[in-house]
ZANU-306463 format. One record per atom (N, C-alpha, C): residue in one letter; x, y, z. Coordinates in steps of 0.2 Angstrom, whole numbers, plus 5000, padded with zeros to 4 digits. Layout:
N
AXYZ...
//
This chain:
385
X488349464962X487849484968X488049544971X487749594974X487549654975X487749634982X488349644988X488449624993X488249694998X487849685001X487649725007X487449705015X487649745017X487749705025X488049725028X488749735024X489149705029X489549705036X489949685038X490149715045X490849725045X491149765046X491949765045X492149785053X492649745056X493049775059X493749815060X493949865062X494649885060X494849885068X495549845068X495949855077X496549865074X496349925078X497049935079X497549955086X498049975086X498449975094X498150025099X498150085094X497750145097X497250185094X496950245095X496850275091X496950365091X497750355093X498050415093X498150445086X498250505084X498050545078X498850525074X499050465073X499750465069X499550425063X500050415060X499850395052X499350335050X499550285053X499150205053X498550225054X498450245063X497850255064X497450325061X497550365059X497350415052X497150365047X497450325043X497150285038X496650255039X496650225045X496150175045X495650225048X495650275050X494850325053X494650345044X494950365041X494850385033X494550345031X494850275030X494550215027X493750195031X493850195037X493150185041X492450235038X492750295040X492450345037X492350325029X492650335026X492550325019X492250265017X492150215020X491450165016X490850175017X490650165010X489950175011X489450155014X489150165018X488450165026X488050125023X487850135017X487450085013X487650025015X488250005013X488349955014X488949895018X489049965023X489549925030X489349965034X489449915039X489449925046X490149935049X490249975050X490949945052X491349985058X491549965062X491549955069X492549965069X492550005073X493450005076X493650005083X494149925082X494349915091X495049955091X495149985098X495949995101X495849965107X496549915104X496949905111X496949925117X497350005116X497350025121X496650085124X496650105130X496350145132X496250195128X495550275130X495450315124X495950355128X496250385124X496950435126X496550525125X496950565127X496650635130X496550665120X496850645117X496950655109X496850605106X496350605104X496150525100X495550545094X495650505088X495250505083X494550465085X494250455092X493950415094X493350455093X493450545095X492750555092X492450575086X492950585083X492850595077X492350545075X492750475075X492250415072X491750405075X491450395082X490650395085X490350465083X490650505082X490250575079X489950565073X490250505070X489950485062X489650395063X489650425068X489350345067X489550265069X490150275071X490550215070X490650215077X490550125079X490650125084X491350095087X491650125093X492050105096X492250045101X492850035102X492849995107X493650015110X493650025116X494250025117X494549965126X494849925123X495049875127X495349875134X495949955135X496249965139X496749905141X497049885136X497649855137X498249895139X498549835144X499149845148X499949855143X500249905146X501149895140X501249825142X501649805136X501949735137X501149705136X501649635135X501249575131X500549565138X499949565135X499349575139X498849525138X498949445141X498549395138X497849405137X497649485142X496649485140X496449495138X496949535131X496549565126X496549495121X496549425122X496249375117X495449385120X495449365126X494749345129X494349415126X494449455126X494149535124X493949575117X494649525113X494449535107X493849465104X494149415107X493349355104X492749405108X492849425113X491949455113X491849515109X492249535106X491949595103X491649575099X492049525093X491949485089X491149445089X491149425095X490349365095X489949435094X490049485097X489549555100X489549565090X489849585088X489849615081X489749575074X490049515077X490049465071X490249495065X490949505062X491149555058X491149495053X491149495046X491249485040X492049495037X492149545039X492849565039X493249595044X493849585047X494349625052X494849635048X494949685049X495749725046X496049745051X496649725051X497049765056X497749765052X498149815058X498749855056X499449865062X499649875061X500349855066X500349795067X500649795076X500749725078X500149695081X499549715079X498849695082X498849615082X499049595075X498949555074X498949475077X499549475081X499749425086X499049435091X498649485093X498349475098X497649475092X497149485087X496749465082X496749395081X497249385077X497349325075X496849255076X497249245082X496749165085X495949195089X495849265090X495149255091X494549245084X494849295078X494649275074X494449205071X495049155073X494949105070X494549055074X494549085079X494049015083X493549065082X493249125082X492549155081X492549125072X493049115067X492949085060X492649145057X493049225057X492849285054X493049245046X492649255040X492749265034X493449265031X493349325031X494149395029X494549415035X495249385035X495649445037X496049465032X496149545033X496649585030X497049615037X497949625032X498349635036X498649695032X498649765034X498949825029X499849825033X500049795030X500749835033X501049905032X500949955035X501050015036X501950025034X502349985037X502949985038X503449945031X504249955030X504449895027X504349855031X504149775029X504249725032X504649725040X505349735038X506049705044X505749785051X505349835049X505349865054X504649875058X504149855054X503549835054X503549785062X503849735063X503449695069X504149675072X504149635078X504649615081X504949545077X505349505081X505449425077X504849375080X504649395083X503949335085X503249355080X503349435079X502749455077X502849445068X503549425067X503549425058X503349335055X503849305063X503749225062X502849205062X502449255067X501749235064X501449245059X501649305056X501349355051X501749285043X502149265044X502249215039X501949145040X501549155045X501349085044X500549105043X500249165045X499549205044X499549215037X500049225033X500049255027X499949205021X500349145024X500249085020X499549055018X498949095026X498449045024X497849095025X497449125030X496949155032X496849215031X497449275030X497549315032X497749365025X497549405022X497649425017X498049495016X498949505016X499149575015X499149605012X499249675013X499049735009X499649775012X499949815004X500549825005X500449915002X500849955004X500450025006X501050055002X501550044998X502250064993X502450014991X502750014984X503149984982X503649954986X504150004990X504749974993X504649945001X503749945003X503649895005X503449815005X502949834999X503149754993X503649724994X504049774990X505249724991X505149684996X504949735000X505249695009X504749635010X504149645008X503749605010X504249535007X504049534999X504449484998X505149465000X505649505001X506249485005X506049445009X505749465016X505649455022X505449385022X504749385020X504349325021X504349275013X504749295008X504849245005X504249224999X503649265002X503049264998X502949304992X502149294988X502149334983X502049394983X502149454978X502049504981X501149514986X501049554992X500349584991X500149604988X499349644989X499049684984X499349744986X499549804981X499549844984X499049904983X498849934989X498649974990X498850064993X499150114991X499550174993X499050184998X499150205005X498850255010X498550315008X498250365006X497950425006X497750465009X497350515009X497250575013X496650625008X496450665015X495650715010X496250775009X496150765002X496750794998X496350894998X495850874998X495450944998X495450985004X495350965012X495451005015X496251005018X496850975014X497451015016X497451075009X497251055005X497251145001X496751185004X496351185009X496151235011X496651265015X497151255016X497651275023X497951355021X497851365014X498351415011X497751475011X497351445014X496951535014X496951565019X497251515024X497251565033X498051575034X498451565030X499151585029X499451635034X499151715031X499251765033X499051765040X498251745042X498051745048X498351705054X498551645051X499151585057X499751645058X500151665054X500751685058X500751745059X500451785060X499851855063X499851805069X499551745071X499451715078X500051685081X500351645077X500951635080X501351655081X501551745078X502151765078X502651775074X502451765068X502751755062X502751795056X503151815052X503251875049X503051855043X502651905039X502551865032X503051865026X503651885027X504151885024X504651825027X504451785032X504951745035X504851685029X505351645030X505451585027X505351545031X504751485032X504551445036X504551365033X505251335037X505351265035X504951225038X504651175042X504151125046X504051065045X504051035051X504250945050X503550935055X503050895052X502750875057X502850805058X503150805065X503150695064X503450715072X503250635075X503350645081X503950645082X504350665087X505050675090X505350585092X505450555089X505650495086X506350485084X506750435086X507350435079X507350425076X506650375074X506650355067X506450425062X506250485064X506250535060X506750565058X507150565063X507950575061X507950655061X507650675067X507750745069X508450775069X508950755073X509450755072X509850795066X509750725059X510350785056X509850835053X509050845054X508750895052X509050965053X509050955061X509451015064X510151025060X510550975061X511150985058X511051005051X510650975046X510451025040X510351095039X509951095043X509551175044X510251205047X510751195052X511051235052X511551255047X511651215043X512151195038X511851255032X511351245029X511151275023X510551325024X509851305027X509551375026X509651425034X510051415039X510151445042X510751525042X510851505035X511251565031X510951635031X510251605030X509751645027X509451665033X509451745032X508951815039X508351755041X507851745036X507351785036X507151665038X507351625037X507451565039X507351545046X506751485046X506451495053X506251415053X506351385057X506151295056X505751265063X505151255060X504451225065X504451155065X504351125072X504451065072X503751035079X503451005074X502750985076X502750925079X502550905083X502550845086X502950845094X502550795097X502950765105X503550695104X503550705108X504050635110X504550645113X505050575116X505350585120X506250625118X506250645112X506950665111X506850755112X506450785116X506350855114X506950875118X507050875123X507550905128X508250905124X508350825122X509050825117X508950865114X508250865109X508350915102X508650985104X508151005108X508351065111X508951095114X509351045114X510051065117X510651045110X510551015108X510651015098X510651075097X510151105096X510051175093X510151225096X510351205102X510951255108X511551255107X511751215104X512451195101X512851215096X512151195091X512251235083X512051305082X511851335088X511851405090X511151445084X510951385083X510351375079X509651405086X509551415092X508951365096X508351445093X508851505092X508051545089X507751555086X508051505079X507751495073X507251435074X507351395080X507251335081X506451335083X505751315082X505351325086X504951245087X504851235093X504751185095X503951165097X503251145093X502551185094X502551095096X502551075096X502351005103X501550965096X501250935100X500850905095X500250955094X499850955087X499651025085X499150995082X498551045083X497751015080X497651035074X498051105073X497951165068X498551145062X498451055058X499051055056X498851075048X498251095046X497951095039X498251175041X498051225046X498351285044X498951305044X499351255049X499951245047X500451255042X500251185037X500351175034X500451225028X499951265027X499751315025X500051365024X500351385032X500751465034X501451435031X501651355029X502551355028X502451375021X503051375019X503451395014X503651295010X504151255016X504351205014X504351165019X504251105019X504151035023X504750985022X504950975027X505550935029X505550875033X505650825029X505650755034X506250695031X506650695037X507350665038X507350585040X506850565038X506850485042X507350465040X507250405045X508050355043X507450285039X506950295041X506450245038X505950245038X505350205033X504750245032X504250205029X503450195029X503150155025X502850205020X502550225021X502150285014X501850335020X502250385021X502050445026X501550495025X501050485028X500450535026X500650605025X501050605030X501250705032X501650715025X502050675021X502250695014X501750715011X501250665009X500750685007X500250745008X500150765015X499850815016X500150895016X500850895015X501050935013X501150965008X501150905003X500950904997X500450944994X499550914997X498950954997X498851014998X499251055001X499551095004X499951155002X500151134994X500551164989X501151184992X501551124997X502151164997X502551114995X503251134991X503651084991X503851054996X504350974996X504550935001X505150925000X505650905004X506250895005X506350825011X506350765006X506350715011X506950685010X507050605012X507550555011X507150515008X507650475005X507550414999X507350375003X506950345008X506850285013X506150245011X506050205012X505550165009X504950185004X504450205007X504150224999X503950294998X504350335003X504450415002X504550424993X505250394989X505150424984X504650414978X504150364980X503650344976X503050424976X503450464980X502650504982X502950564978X503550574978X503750644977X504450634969X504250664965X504450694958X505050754959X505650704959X506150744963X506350794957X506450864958X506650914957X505950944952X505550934956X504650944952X504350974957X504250924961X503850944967X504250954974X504850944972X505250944977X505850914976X506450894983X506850864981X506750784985X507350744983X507450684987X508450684988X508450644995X509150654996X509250595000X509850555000X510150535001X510150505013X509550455014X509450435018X510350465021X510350495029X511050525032X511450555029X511550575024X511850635020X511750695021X511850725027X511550795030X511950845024X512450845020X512750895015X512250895009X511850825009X511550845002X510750865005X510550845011X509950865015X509950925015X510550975017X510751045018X510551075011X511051045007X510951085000X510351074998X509951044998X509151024993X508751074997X508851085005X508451135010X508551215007X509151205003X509351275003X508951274994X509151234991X508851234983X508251254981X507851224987X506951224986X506551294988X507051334992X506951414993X507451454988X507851424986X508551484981X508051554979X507451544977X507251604974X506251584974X505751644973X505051654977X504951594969X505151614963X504851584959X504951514959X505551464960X505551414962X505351384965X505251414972X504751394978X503851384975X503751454972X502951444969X503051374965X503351374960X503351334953X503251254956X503851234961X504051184965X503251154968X502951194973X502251194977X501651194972X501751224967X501051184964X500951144959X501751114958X501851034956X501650984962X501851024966X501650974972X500950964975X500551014972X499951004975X499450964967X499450994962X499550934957X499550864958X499950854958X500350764961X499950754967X499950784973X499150774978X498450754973X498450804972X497650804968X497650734960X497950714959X498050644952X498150604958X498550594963X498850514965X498350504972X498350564978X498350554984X497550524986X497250554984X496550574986X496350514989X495950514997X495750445000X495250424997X494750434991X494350414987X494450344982X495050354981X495350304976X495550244983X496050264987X495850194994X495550184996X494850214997X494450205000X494150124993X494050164988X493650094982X494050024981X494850044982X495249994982X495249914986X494949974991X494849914998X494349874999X493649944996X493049904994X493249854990X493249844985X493449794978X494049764982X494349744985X494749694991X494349654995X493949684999X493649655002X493049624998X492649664992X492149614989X492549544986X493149544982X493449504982X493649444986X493749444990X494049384998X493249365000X492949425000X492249385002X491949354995X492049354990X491749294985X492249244985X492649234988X493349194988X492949144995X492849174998X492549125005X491649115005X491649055005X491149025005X490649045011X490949045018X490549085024X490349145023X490849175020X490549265021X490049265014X490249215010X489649235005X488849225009X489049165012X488349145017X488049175020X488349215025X488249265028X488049325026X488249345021X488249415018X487449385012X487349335010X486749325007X486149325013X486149295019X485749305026X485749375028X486149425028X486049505029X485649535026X485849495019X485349535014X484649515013
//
């Protein structure tokens, strides 16, 4: 049966421009209008940077709850009215949303839920938020696991069968247009077209592990004249970072551009991409850098090395191991030909694996599935049509 109708819901915590919430505007965006409706809630208020318009500029309508920090028992009452208001077929959420979807879902008797775990398992939610997710998982709630070395976790954690997996993705086609305003980006920012330009985009976190980045960079490609390392993203460690790089006598080569809209030409003006997490689910910004034809130099942590072809498209090193961080920093520039060769392996491997096209049909065919599996959404979706 030919399902059309549908209503999807996507809640998520926010809809600030970071990974999670990037997948789930892709995915919104990417199903087809023919045949979903599909509607996204945040938690929180609409914040000054938010992919909120992006989405009502296409069509997709909004809802933002304005939840308070800390546990906020309004948003059950808020999220069942959305729910009556939209009568979704499907709700998908992602982070810890789920402890507050959950029971509105079940008392409005949504169909389908799906749960995308973004994270490995043990970092993904607190201890309250995993002891539900294991008792959601057993029965109503359908997971979806985003890397193989989140599967692991998955089943570690909660003991269950693997989920389905499905990789995160990205529009693999416009981060390779980022390489045509190359020239022009560091003409605007200052930048010399013989520099060597290293860049991390990811928020100022610990879990990115800025830290021994600095400590690499000043170890291995700080040798080098012409070596210069951009670092994209807000957060609360900047002042520390920036006193680090005071230390390691590094702070000129250091440039600190705060969060950036321009990350497609960004991406474009670098040379190499660098990202030190201590922990990770399947990082878009590897991926987009990839798109992007530059090589990457990350850590072995959860499903980062699923994305990158070490010593092809890049290197992988050792989660804390700043000497071998250092040394890969330095291997992936050693010479122009190694850098080119490195970079459009890399963009290769974007274009075969990443493209959100292939997640976007996966999901669809998940979701047709679970609704022929439930007798109400089938009801439902035959009265639509």
């Amino acid at each position: 049966m030919n399902q059309v109708g549908l209503r999807s819901s996507h809640v998520m915590p926010s809809l600030a421009p970071y990974g999670a919430e990037r997948t789930a505007a892709i995915l919104a965006l990417g199903m087809d209008p023919g045949r979903f409706q599909v509607g996204v809630v945040s938690l929180f208020e609409e914040q000054s940077e938010s992919l909120a318009h992006s989405l009502t500029d296409n069509g997709i309508e909004v809802f933002h709850l304005d939840k308070q920090h800390g546990l906020d028992m309004r948003m059950f009452g808020r999220i069942h009215r959305v729910l009556k208001q939209v009568r979704p077929h499907i709700v998908h959420t992602n982070n810890y949303v789920l402890r507050y979807t959950l029971p509105p879902c079940l008392l409005a008797n949504v169909p389908v839920m799906v749960h995308t775990l973004q994270n490995v398992a043990e970092r993904e939610s607190d201890q309250f938020g995993r002891w539900l997710q294991r008792w959601a998982f057993r029965g109503r709630v359908h997971p979806v696991s985003i890397a193989e070395k989140v599967s692991e976790s998955y089943k570690q954690i909660y003991g269950l069968p693997r989920p389905t997996l499905i990789p995160n993705a990205i529009d693999v086609g416009l981060y390779a247009q980022g390489r045509a305003t190359r020239a022009e980006w560091r003409r605007k920012e200052g930048f010399a077209p013989d520099d060597l330009l290293y860049v991390c985009v990811a928020r100022l976190f610990a879990q990115k592990n800025h830290r021994m980045l600095l400590d690499a960079f000043a170890a291995g490609p700080a040798r080098l004249p012409e070596a210069k390392l951009l670092l994209a993203g807000d957060g609360g460690l900047q002042a520390e970072l920036e006193a680090q790089a005071e230390r390691l006598k590094i702070r000129d080569r250091v440039f600190f551009l705060g969060r950036r809209e321009d990350v497609v030409a960004l991406l474009g003006a670098a040379d190499v991409f660098a990202l030190a997490s201590l922990w990770e689910g399947n990082p878009l910004s590897v991926m987009e850098a990839m798109a992007a034809g530059i090589p990457v130099v990350v850590t072995a942590v959860g499903g980062v090395p699923e994305l990158v072809e070490h010593g092809q498209s890049g290197f992988i090193a050792e989660s804390g191991n700043t000497e071998a961080f250092a040394s890969a920093l330095l291997n992936v520039a050693r010479d122009s030909a190694v850098l080119r060769s490195l970079g459009a392996a890399a963009a290769k491997r974007a274009r075969d694996k990443f493209d959100h096209r292939q997640m976007v049909q996966a999901y669809d065919e998940l979701y047709g599935k679970l609704l022929l599996s439930s007798d109400r959404g089938m009801s439902d979706v035959s009265r639509a049509a």
